[in-house]
N, C-alpha and C positions, 0 to 999 in steps of 0.2 A: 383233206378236210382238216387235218390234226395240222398239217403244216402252217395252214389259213390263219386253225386259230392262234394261234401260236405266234404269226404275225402281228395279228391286229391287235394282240398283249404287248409287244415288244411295243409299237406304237406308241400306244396309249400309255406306259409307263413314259416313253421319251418326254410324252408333250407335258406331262403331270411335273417330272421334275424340272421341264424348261420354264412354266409357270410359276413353280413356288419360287426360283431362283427370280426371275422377275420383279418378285412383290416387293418393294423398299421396305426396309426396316420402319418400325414404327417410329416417326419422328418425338424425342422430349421435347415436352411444355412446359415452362412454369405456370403457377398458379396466378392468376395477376396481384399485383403488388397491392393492399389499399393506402389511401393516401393518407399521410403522417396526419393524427389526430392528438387532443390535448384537453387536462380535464384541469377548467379553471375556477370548479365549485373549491370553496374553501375560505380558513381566514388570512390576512396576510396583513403584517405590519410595515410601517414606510418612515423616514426622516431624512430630510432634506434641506436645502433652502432656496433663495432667488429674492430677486428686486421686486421693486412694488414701486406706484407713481399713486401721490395721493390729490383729488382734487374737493372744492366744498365750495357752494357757492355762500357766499356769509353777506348779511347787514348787520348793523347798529342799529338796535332797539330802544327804547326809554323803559328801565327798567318796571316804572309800575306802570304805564298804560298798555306796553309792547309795540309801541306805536314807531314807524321806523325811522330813523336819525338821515340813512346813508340809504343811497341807492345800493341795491345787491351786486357785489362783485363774487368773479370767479378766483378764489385763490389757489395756489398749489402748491405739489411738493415730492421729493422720493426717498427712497431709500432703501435698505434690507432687512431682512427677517430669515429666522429658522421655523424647520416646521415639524413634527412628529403626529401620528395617527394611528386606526386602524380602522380594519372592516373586512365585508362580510362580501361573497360574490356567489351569484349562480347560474352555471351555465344550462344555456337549453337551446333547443331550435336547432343543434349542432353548431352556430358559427355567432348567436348571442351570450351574452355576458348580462346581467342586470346584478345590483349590490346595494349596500349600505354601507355608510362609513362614518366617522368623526374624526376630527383632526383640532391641531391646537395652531397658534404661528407667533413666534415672539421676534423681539426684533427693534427695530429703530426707522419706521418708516415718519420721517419730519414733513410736516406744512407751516405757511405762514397763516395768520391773524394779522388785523390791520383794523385800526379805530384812529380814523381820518378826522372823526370829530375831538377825541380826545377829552380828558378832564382836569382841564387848567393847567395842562403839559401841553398844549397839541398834539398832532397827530401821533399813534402810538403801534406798537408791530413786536408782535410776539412769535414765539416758533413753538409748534404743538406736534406732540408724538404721540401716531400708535405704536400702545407698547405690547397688547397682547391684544389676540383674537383666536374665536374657537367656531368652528362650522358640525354640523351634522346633517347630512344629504344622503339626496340617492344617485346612483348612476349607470347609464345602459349602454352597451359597448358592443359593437362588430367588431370579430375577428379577421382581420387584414389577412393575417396568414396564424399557425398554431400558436405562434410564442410571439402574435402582439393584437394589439388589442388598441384600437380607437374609440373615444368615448366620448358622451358628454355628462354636465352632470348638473346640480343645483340642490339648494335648499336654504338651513336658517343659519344666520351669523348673528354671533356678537362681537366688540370689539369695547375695550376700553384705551380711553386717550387720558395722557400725561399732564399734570397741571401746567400752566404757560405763564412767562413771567415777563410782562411789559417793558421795552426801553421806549426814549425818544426816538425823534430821527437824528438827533445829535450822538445817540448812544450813551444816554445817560438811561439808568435805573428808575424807570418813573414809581415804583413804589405800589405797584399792581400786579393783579394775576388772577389766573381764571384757576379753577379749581378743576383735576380731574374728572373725569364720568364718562358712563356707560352708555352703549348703544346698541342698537338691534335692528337688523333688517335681514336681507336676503342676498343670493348670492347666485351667476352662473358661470360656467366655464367648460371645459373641457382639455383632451388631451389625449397623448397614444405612450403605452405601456408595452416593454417588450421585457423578453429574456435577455439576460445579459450573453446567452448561448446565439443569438443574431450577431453578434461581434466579434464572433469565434471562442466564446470567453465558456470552458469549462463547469458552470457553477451551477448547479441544479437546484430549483427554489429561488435563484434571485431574479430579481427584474430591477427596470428603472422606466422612472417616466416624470414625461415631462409635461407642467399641466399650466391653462391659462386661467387664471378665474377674476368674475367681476363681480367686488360687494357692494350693494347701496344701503345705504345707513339714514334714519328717520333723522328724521328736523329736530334739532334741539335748541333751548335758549338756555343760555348760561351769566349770569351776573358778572359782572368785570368785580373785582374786590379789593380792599388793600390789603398791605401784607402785613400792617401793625394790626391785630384784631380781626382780620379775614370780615372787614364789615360791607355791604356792598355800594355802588355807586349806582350814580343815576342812569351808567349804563353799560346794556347788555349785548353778548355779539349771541345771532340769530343763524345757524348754521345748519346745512345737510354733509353727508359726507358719501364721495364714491372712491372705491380703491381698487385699482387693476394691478397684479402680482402672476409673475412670470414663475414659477420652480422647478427643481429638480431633485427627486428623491431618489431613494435608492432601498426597494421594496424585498421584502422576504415573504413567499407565499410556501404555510405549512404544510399542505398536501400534494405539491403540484406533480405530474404524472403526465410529462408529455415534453413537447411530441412525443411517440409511439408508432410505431407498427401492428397493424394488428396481426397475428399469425392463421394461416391457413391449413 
């Protein structure tokens, strides 16, 4: 009996350590990774510049009835400009952006002027500049990926244009000019904003982007005038204004915290 037992010990010890020799070691897991996130609340300043193309559909008026001279033609023009701003962004929803901004654009965007009726010169052709313009809007953005940001955007502009000074078509001085002034309308555009860390580029806090926008500017009438006296003539160019500008800036955002990892 004692022998018995004694076997079916030996046994059961065998099978017990052939089992635990068996069990695989517990395999390591990592924790899974989360994906790289980026916090675009904050303020952040921009200066830049880019082309612009101006266009205006314009007639000749009679200065005291308003009454029109000339069929409405389409005139145009281009040129350059700089720009500086800033504004305000906040992120929510995890992958939207919404903000506010203002911005200023100085520059030399030229168009032409053209008085085909003329006053005792014939026809007459001047060159007119925007010389400065300021916006203030909103704008709403999807996040593409952590460090960029596509958007649109709009709101209100002003812009002020450069006196203009009349020649012939001969290129003589006819002795006239339009006085500078002010305008106001509105504006949309958009664009995509990255880190300058997409480019491989070290710099934390910078971005750049590149933005399209389109302003329309209200109808105005302007008196043509001489230049002895600034007195005016019997006629007026009758004008709207739209300007389409390409940029590129190069932004600094003061909080920025991202990408990131979050840790587990």
């Amino acid at each position: 009996m004692k022998k018995t037992l004694l076997a079916l010990a030996a046994v059961a010890a065998m099978t017990g350590s052939a089992s635990a020799a068996d069990l695989a070691a517990r395999p390591y897991t990592k924790a899974p990774m989360a994906a790289p996130v980026a916090n675009w609340t904050g303020f952040y300043i921009f200066g830049g510049g880019g082309g612009g193309l101006s266009n205006a559909d314009q007639s000749i008026v009679d200065t005291a009835t308003g009454t029109p001279l000339t069929i409405t033609q389409r005139q145009g023009g281009s040129g350059w400009f700089g720009t500086v701003g800033a504004g305000y962004d906040w992120q929510f929803s995890g992958t939207w952006v919404a903000g506010v901004f203002g911005d200023a654009q100085f520059g030399s965007i030229r168009s032409t002027i053209q008085d085909p009726v003329g006053i005792g010169f014939g026809a007459l052709t001047g060159t007119q500049k925007l010389e400065t313009s300021w916006a203030a809007g909103v704008r709403l953005g999807w996040l593409a990926a952590p460090n960029v940001l596509t958007y649109v955007n709009g709101g209100y502009s002003g812009a002020h244009f450069g006196s203009t000074n009349f020649m012939t078509l001969a290129g003589v001085d006819a002795g006239l000019h339009l006085n500078g002034y002010d305008r106001h309308g509105w504006f949309v555009g958009g664009g995509v904003e990255n880190s300058l860390n997409f480019f491989g580029i070290n710099s934390p806090g910078w971005f750049m982007k590149t933005e399209y926008r389109s302003a329309f500017y209200d109808t105005k009438t302007e008196v043509i005038r001489t230049n002895v006296g600034d007195l005016p003539t019997i006629n007026s160019v009758r004008a709207n204004s739209w300007n389409q500008t390409i940029s590129t800036s190069l932004v600094y955002r003061f909080n920025w915290s991202g990408p990131v990892v979050a840790k587990y």
